[in-house]
C-alpha positions as CSV (number, residue, x, y, z in Angstrom):
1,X,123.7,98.2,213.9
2,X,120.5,100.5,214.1
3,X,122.0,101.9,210.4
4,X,121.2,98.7,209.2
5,X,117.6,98.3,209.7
6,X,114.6,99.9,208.2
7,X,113.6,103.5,210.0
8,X,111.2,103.1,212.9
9,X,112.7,99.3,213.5
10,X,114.4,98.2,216.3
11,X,117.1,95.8,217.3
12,X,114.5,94.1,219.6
13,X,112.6,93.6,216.8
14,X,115.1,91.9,215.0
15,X,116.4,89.8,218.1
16,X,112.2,88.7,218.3
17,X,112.5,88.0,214.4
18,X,115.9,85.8,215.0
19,X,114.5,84.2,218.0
20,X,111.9,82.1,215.2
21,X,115.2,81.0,213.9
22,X,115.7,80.0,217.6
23,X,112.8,78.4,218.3
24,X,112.5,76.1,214.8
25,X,115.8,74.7,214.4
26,X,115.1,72.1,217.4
27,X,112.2,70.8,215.4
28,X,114.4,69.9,212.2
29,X,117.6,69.2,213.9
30,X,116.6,66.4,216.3
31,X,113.1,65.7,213.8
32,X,114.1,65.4,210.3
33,X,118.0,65.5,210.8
34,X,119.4,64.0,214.1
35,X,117.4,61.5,216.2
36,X,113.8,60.8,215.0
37,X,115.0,60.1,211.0
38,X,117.3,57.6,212.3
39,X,114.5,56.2,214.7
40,X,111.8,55.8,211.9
41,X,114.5,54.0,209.5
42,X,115.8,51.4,212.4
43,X,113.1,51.0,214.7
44,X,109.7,52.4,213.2
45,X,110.2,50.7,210.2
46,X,112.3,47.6,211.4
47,X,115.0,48.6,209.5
48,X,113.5,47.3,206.0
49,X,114.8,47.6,202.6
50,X,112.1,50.5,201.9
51,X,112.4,51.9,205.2
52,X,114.5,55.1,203.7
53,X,112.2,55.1,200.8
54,X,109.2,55.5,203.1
55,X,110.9,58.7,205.2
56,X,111.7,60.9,202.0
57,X,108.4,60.1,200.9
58,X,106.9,61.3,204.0
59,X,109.5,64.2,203.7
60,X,108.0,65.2,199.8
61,X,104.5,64.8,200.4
62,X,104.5,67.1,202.8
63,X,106.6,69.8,200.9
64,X,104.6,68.9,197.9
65,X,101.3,70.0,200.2
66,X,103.6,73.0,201.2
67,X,104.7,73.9,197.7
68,X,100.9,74.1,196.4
69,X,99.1,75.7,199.6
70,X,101.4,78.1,201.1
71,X,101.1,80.8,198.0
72,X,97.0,81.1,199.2
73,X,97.9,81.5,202.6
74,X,101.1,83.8,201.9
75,X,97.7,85.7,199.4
76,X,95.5,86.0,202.1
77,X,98.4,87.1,204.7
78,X,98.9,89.9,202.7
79,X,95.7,91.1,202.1
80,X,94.7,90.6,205.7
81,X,97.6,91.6,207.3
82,X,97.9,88.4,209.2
83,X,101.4,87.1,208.7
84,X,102.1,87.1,212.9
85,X,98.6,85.9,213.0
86,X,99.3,82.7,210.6
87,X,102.5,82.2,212.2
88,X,101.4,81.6,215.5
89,X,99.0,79.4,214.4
90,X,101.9,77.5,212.2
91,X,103.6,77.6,215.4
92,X,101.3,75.6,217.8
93,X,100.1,73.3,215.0
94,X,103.7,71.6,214.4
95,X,104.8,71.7,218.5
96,X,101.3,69.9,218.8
97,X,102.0,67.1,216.0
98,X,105.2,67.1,217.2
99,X,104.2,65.7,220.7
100,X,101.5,63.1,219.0
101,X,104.7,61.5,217.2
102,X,105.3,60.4,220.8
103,X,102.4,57.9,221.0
104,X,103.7,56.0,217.2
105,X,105.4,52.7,218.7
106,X,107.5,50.2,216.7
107,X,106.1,48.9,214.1
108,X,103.1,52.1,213.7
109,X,105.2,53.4,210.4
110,X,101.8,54.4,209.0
111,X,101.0,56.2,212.0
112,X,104.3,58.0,212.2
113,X,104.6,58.7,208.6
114,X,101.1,61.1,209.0
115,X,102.5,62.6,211.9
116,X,105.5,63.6,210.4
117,X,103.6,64.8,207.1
118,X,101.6,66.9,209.4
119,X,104.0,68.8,211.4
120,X,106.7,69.4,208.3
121,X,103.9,71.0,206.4
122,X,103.3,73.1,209.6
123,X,107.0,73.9,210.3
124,X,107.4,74.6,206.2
125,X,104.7,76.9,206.8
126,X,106.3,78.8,209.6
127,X,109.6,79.0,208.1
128,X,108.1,80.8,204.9
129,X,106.1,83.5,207.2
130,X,109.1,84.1,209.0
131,X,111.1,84.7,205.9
132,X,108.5,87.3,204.8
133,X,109.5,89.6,207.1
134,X,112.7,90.5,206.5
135,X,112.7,92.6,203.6
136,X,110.3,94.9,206.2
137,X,113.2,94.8,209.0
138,X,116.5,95.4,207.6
139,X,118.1,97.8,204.6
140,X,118.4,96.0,201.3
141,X,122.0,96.4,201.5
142,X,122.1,94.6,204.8
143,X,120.0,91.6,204.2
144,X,123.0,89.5,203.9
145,X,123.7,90.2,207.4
146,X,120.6,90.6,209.3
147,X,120.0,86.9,207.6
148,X,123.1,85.6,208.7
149,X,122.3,86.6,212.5
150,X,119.2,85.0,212.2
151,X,120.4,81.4,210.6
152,X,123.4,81.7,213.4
153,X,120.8,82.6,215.9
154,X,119.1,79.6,214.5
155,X,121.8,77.0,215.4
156,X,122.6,77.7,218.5
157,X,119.0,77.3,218.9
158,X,118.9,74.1,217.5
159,X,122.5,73.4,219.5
160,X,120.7,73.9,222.8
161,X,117.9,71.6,221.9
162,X,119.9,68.9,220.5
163,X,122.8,69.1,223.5
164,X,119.6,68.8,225.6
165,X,118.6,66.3,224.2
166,X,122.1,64.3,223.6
167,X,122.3,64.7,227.9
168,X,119.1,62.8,228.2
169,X,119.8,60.3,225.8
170,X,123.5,59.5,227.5
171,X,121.6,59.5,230.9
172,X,118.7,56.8,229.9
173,X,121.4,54.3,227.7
174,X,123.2,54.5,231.3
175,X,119.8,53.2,232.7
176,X,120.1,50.5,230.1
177,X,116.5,52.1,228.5
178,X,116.1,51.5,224.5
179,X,115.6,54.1,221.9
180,X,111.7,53.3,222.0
181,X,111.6,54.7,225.7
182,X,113.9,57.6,225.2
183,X,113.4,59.5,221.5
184,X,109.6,60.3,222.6
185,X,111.4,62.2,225.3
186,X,113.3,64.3,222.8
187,X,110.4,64.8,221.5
188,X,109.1,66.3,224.6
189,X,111.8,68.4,224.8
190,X,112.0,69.9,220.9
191,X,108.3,71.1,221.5
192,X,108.7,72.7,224.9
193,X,111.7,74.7,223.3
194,X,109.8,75.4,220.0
195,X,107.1,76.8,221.8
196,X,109.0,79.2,224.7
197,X,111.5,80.4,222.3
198,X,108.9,81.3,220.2
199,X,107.1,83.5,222.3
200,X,109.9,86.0,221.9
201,X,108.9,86.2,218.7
202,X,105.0,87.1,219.2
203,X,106.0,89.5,222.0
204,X,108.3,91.8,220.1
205,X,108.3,91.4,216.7
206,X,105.4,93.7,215.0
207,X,102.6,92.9,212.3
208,X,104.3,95.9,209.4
209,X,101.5,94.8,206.8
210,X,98.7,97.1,205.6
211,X,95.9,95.5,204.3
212,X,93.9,97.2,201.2
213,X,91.0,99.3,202.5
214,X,88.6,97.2,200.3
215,X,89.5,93.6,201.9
216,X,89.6,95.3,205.4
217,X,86.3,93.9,206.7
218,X,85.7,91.5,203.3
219,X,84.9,87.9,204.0
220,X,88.1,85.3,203.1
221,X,88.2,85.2,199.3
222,X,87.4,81.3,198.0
223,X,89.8,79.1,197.0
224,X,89.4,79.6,193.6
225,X,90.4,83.3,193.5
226,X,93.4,82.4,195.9
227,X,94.9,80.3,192.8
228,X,93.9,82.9,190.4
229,X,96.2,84.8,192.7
230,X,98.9,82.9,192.7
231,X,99.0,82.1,189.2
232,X,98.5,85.9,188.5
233,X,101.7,86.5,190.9
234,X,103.7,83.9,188.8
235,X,103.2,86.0,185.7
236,X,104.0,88.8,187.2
237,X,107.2,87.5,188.3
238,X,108.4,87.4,184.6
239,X,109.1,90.9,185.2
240,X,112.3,90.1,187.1
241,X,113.6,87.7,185.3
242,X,116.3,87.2,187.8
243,X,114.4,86.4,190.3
244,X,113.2,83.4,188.1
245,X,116.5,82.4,187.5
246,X,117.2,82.5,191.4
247,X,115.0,79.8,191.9
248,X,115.4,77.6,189.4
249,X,119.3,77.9,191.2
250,X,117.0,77.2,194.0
251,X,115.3,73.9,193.3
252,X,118.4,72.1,192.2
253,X,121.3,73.1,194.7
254,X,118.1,73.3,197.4
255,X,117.7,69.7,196.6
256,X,120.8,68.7,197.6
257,X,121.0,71.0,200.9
258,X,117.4,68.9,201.9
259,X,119.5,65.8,201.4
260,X,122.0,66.7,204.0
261,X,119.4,67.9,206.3
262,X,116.7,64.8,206.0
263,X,119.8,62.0,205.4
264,X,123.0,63.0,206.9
265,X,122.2,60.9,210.2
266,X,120.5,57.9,207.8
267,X,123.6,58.2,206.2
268,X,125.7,58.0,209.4
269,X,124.4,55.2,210.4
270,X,123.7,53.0,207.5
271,X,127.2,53.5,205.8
272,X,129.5,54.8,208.4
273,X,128.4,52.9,211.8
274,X,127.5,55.8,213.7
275,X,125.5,55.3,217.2
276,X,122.8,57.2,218.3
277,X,125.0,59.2,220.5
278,X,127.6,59.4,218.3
279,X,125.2,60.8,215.2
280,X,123.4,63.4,217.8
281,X,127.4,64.5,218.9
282,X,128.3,64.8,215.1
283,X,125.1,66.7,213.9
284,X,125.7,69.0,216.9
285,X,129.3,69.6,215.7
286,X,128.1,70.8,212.5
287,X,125.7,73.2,213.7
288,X,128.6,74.6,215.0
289,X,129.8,74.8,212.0
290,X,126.9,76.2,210.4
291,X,126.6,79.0,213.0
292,X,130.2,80.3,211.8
293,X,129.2,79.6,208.3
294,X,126.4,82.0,208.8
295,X,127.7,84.5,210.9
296,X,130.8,84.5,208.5
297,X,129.4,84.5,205.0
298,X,126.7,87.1,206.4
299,X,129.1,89.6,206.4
300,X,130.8,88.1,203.6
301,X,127.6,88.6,201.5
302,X,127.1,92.1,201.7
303,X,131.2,92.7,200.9
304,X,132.0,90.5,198.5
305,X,128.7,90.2,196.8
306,X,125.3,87.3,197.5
307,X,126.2,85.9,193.8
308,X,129.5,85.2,194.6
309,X,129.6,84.1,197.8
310,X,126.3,81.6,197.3
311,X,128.6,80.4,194.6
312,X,131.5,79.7,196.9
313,X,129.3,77.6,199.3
314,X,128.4,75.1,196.4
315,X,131.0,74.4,195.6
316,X,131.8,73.6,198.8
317,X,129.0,71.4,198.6
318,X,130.1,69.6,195.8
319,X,133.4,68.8,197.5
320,X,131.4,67.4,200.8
321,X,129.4,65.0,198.7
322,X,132.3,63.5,197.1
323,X,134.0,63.5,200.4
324,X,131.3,61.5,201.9
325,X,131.1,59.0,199.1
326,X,134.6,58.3,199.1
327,X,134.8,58.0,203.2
328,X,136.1,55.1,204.2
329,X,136.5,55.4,207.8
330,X,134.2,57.6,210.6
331,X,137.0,60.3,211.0
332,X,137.1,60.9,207.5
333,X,133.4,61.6,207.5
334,X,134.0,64.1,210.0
335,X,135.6,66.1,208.0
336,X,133.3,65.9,205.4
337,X,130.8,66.9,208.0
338,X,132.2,69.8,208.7
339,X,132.3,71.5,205.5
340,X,128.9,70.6,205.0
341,X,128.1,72.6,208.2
342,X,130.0,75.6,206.9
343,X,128.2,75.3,203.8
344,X,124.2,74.7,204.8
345,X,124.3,77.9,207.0
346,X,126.1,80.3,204.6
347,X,123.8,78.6,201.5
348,X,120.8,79.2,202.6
349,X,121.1,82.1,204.4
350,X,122.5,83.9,200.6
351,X,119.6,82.6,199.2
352,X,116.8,83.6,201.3
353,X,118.6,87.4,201.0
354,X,119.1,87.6,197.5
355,X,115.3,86.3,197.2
356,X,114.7,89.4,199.5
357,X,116.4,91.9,197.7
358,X,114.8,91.0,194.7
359,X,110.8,91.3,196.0
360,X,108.6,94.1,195.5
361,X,107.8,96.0,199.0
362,X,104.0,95.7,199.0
363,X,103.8,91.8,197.9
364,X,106.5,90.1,200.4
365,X,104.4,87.7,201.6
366,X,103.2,86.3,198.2
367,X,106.9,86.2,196.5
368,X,108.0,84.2,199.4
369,X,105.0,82.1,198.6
370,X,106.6,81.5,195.4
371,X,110.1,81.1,196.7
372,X,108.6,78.6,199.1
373,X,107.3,76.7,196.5
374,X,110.8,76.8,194.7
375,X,112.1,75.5,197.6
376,X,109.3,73.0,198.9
377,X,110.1,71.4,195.0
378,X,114.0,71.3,195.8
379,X,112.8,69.6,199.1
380,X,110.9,66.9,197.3
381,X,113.3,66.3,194.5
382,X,116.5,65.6,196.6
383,X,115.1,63.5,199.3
384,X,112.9,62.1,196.6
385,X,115.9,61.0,194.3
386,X,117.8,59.6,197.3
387,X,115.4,57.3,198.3
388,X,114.5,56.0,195.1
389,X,118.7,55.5,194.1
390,X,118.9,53.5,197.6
391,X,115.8,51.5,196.9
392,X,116.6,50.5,193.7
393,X,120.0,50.0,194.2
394,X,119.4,47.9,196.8
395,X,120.8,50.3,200.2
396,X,123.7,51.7,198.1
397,X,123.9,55.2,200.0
398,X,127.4,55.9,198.4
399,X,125.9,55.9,194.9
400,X,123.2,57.9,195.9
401,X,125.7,60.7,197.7
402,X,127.5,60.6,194.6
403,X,124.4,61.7,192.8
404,X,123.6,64.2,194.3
405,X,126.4,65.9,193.7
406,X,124.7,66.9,190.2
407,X,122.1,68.9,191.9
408,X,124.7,71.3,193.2
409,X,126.2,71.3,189.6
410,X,123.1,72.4,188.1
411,X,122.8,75.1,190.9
412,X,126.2,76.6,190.0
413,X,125.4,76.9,186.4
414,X,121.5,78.4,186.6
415,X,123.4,80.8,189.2
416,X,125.3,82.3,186.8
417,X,122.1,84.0,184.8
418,X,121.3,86.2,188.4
419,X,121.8,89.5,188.5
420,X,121.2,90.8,192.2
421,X,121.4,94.9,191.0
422,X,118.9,94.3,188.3
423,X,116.5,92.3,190.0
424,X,116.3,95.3,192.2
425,X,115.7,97.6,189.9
426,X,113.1,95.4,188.1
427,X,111.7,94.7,192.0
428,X,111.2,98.1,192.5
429,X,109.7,99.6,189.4
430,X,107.4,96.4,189.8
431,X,106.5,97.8,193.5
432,X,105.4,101.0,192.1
């Protein structure tokens, strides 16, 4: 295993790396995905023909925030060095926003809908610091795998938290107590795991950056340099042209991955009949599935090639959406389920890799700036679309699970322009 990783690293590095992955996946699991999406749509916002309108919205303002901020900071984490620093900061700020969800009641949409905003645009900005660092960990040939650890790492992170919180919510419905008394518990709970888990992370995993000489003691550049920055990266990117292609693949088969993650319990629900226990026990099932997807297809990656494996998993994708749509009964969506979890952690773990492989060595934080922002847009898009098709069909969820279907489509086809090897070449005689 030590083979695998970059000379002078070690594998309690990595486990503090993975242990990000740990510590995040409560927050979008039993946030965005299993428990308080559900709440805002029923209870929050009464149920109301624009209630699922209002939660992508909330959903694609915040990874529209994400998409055109987080290329400064990933800028000025570079040049400073500061990429722990910014984490940690990332870190507290969503476990704190997090909590204040707690105090919106039924009926306080408006209130909830900031709150949310707010600690999505924190947890967005986490995620993307955390994915800057593993081109500085593992082997190019072994990001596939040291990925896949972390994603699988990341369910059973986001396993414990929602089993946690699926224990609580059976004991308080045996009470006879509502969901307005027991989801700010959850809440409660996601944070306090976020937060420990987390620590692992700031203990052993190491700042690798150097900053230039010149911005060593310099003053934080303004603003307006920072876009110059970014815009100056962007054109620079044209120089691995596969890269570029990767996410453009990104934004459209992203987009549909952000509509399992934000809707598959809104979807449950509203279509299917699920109960709040019954959604939490099926979301938990497929992060089991999405462990073994990642831990699987990690090792899959790196044998059989990122391209075609990332390939396999949409298509997989395709065939859950269609599943879904055509589901009559709750068993059949079950097993639509749990191809989607086979697919979600094998998808994205391929792309963040590939993304990896493709970087140059001295600018990892500002190319995963720009890979955020292709995947902040796919974020915006797909939840974005859904909404809309359910609002203006008037709560036809089917038609809109149909629809996205074309996302992963589009994703299958830009795939085929990437070329992994030379993106690496181009990468590296960028980095030079």
């Amino acid at each position: 295993m030590q083979a695998l990783l970059k000379p002078g690293v070690r594998l309690r590095e990595v486990l503090g790396w993975a242990f990000y992955d740990f510590a995040n996946s409560g927050y979008t699991t039993v946030v965005i995905t299993a428990v308080y999406s559900t709440y805002f749509v029923s209870t929050i916002a009464a149920g109301t023909h624009w209630a699922t309108l209002a939660w992508t919205l909330a959903l694609s303002a915040s990874y529209a925030w994400v998409m055109f901020t987080m290329p400064i900071l990933g800028a000025w984490a570079d040049r400073h060095a500061s990429k722990k620093r910014l984490l940690m900061l990332a870190t507290w700020a969503c476990v704190l926003s997090t909590i204040a969800l707690t105090g919106a009641g039924p009926g306080e949409w408006w209130l909830a809908w900031i709150l949310v905003f707010l600690s999505n645009v924190f947890y967005s900005y986490g995620e993307s610091l955390s994915g800057a660092f593993l081109p500085e960990l593992a082997q190019p040939e072994a990001m596939g795998r040291v990925s896949g650890w972390a994603w699988a790492w990341g369910y059973l992170g986001g396993m414990l938290t929602l089993g946690l919180c699926l224990a609580y919510v059976l004991w308080a419905q045996s009470l006879g107590q509502t969901a307005s008394q027991f989801v700010p518990v959850t809440l409660w709970i996601t944070a306090a795991m976020y937060i420990g888990a987390s620590g692992f992370t700031f203990v052993w995993l190491h700042e690798r950056g150097q900053p230039p000489t010149v911005h060593r003691h310099a003053v934080a550049s303004p603003a307006r340099k920072h876009w110059q920055q970014w815009l100056q990266t962007w054109r620079e990117s044209k120089a691995i042209p596969d890269f570029r292609w990767l996410m453009a693949s990104a934004v459209a088969y992203q987009a549909g991955v952000a509509v399992a993650i934000a809707l598959a319990a809104i979807y449950a629900e509203q279509v299917m009949g699920f109960q709040t226990q019954q959604t939490m026990l099926l979301i938990f099932v497929l992060n089991v599935a999405a462990l073994l997807g990642a831990l699987i297809f990690g090792y899959v990656q790196d044998a059989w090639g990122h391209r075609r494996t990332l390939s396999m998993t949409l298509w997989g994708w395709i065939i859950t959406c269609i599943w879904a749509a055509a589901s009559q009964t709750q068993a059949h969506f079950w097993g639509a389920a749990a191809i989607a979890g086979l697919c979600l952690g094998s998808s994205q773990s391929a792309g963040r890799a590939m993304a990896g492989m493709m970087i140059p060595a001295k600018k990892l934080a500002e190319y995963f700036g720009l890979w955020t922002v292709a995947i902040r847009l796919a974020s915006i898009l797909g939840p974005l679309s859904y909404g809309l098709i359910t609002w203006l069909s008037g709560g036809n969820h089917r038609l809109a699970i149909v629809c996205v279907t074309g996302f992963f489509v589009m994703g299958l086809l830009l795939l085929r322009r990437v070329n992994v090897h030379q993106g690496q070449i181009d990468a590296s005689r960028l980095g030079h």
